[in-house]
C-alpha positions in Angstrom: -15.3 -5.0 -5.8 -12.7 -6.7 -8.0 -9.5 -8.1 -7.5 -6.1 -7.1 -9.2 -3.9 -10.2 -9.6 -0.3 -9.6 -10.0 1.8 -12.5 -9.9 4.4 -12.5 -7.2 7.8 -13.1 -8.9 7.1 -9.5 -10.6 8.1 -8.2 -6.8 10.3 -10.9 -5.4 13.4 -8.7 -6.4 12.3 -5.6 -5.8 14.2 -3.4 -3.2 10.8 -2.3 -1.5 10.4 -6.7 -1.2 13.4 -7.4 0.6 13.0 -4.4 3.2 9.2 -4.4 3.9 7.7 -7.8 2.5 5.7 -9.1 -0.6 2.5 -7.5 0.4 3.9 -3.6 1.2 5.6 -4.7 -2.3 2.5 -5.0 -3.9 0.7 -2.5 -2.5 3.6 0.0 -3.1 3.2 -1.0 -7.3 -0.7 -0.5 -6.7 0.0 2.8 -5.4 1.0 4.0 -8.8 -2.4 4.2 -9.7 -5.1 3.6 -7.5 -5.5 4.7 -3.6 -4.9 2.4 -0.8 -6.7 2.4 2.2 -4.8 0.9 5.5 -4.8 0.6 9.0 -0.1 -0.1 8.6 0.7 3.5 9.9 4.6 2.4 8.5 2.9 1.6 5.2 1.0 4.8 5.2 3.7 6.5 5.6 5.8 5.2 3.3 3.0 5.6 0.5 2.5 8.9 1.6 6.0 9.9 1.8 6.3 8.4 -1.8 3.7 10.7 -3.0 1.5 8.2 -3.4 -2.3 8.5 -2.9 -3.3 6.4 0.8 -6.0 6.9 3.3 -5.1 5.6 7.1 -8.7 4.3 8.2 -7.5 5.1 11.5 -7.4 8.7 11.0 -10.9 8.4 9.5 -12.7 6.4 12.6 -13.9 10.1 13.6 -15.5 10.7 11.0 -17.2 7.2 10.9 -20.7 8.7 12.5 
């Protein structure tokens, strides 16, 4: 595993900041290029209606043996 550090005054004006938060922020940027995996069916959703790559873990607890 690694961390990505991205400082948080890179988001604090974004329009995704002020509507859903700092983290949603973040992970909305991350999106661009990496998947995100979450449990935040409104995140999900977002990402996904964004056309960005996201897995809801929720919807792969089936699957989970």
């Amino acid at each position: 595993m690694f961390e990505i550090y991205q400082e948080s005054g890179l988001f604090s004006g974004a329009d995704v900041h002020k509507k859903f938060g700092l983290t949603d922020a973040i992970l909305m940027k991350l999106a661009e290029k990496h998947l995100i995996v979450t449990v935040d069916f409104p995140l999900a959703h977002r990402l996904e209606t964004s056309g960005r790559d996201v897995a809801n873990f929720n919807h792969l607890r089936p699957y989970a043996g």
